[in-house]
C-alpha positions as CSV (number, residue, x, y, z in Angstrom):
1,X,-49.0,-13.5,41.8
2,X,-50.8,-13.5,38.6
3,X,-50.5,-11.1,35.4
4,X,-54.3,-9.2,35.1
5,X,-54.9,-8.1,31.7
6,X,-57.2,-5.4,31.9
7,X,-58.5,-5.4,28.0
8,X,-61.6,-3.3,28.4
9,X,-63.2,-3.2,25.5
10,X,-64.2,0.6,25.2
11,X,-66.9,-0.3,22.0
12,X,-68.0,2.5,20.2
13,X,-70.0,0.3,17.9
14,X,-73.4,0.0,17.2
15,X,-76.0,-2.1,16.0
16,X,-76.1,-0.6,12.2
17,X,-71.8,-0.1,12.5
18,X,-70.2,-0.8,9.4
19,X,-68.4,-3.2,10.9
20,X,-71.7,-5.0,12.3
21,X,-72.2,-8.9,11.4
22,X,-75.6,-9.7,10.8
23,X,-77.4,-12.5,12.5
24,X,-76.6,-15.2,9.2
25,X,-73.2,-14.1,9.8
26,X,-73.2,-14.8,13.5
27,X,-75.4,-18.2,13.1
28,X,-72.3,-19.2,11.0
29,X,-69.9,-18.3,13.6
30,X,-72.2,-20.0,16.2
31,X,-72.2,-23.5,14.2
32,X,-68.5,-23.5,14.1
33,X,-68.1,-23.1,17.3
34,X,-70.3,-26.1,18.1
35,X,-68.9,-28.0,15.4
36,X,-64.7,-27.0,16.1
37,X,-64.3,-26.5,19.7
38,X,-65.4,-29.9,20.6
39,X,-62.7,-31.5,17.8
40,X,-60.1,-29.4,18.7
41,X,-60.1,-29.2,22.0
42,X,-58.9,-32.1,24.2
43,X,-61.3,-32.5,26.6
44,X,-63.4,-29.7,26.3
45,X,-66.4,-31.0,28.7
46,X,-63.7,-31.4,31.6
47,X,-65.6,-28.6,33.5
48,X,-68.5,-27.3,30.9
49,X,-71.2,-30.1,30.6
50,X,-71.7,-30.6,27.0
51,X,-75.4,-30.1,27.8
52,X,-74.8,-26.7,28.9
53,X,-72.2,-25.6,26.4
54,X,-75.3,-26.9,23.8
55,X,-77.9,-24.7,25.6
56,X,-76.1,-21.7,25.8
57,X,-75.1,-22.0,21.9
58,X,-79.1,-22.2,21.4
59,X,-80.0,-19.6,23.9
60,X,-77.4,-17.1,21.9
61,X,-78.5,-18.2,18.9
62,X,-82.2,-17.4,19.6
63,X,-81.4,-13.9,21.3
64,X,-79.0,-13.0,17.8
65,X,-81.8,-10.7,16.2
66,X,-82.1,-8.7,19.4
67,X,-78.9,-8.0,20.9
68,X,-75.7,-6.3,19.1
69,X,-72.3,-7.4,18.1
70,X,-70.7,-6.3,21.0
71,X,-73.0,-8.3,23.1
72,X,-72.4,-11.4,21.2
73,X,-69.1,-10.8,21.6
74,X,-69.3,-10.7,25.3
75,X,-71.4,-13.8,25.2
76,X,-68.7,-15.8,23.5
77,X,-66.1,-15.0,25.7
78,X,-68.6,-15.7,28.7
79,X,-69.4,-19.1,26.9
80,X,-65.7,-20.0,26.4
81,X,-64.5,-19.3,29.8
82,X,-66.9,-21.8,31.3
83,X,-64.5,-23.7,29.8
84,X,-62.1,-23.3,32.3
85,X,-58.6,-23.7,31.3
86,X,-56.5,-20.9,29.9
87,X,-55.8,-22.1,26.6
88,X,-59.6,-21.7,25.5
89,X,-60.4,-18.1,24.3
90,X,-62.0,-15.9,21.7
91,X,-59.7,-13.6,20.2
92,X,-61.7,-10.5,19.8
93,X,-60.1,-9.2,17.2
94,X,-62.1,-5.8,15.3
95,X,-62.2,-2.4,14.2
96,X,-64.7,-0.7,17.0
97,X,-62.9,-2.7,20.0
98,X,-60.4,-0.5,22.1
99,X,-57.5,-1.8,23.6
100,X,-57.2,-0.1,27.3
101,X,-53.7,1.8,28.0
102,X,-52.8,0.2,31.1
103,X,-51.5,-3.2,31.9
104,X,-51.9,-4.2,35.3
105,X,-50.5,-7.3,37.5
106,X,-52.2,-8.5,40.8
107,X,-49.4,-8.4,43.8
108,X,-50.7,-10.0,47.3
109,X,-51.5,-6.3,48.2
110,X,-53.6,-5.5,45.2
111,X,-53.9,-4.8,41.7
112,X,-50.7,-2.2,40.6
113,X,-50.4,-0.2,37.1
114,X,-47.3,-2.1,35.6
115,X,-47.0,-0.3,32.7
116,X,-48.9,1.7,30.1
117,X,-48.7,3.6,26.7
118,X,-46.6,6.9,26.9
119,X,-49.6,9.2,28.1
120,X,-50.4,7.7,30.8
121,X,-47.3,7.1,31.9
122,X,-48.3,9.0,35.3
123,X,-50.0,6.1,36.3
124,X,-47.5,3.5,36.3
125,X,-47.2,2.2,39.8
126,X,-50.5,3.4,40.9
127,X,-52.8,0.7,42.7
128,X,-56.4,0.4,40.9
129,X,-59.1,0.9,43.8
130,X,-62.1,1.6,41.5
131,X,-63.5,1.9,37.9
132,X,-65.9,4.4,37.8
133,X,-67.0,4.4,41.2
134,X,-67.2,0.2,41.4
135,X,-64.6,-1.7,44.2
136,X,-61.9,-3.7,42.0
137,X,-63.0,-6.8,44.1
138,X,-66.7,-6.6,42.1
139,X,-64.8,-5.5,38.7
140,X,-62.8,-8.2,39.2
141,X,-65.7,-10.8,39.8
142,X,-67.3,-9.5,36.6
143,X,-64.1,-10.3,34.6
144,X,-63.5,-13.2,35.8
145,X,-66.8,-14.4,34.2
146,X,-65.4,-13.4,30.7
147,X,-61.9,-14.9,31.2
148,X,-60.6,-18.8,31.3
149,X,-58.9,-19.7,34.5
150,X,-57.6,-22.8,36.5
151,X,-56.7,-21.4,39.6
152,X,-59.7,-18.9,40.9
């Protein structure tokens, strides 16, 4: 059994939010990444060629001007997760991401509501079947593209 963290990030932001980084901003973020990760982490290219890692960095990079903030946030955490450990992440930490209500945990016979904030209390113990009309089994393919993990 596993703990799922369901952190659905409900953005409401746009490409001209206030809280939007420009491309300069993210081309910073970008080079730190390349620069940090591969000192800080212990063996970073365990699973993730560094080839790879390098491309995807440059194919983000390039796409910056058209895509917005919340994409590049996705992209990160999809780059990152390659990864493949647990203790590699992006915290995605600002003012237009949302937080989802429910905390789930994967039991042999499916994915359960463990617990949740005070209105939604109802659902606590419920199993998840679907998110707007998609089988769990392809939501949770999805995730598991955005999330580090040793044990798939």
């Amino acid at each position: 059994m596993h703990r799922v963290f369901l952190t659905l990030a409900l953005a409401s932001a746009s490409i001209g939010s206030a809280h939007a980084i420009d491309a300069v901003g993210w081309k910073k973020d970008l080079a730190l990444l390349r620069s940090e990760l591969p000192k800080r982490h212990e063996n970073l290219f365990h699973t993730l060629p560094k080839a790879e890692f390098e491309s995807d960095l440059a194919t983000l990079e390039q796409r910056l001007p058209a895509i917005s903030d919340v994409e590049v946030r996705f992209e990160l955490l999809r780059l990152v997760a390659k990864v493949g450990d647990v203790h590699t992440g992006v915290a995605m930490v600002a003012d237009d991401l949302h937080r989802f209500p429910l905390e789930f945990y994967a039991f042999s016979d499916g994915i359960f509501v463990l617990s949740s904030a005070p209105s939604y209390a109802a659902a606590v113990g419920t199993r998840l079947m679907a998110i707007d009309d998609t089988p769990v089994e392809q939501v949770e393919r999805a995730l598991a593209q955005l999330t580090g993990c040793e044990n798939r």
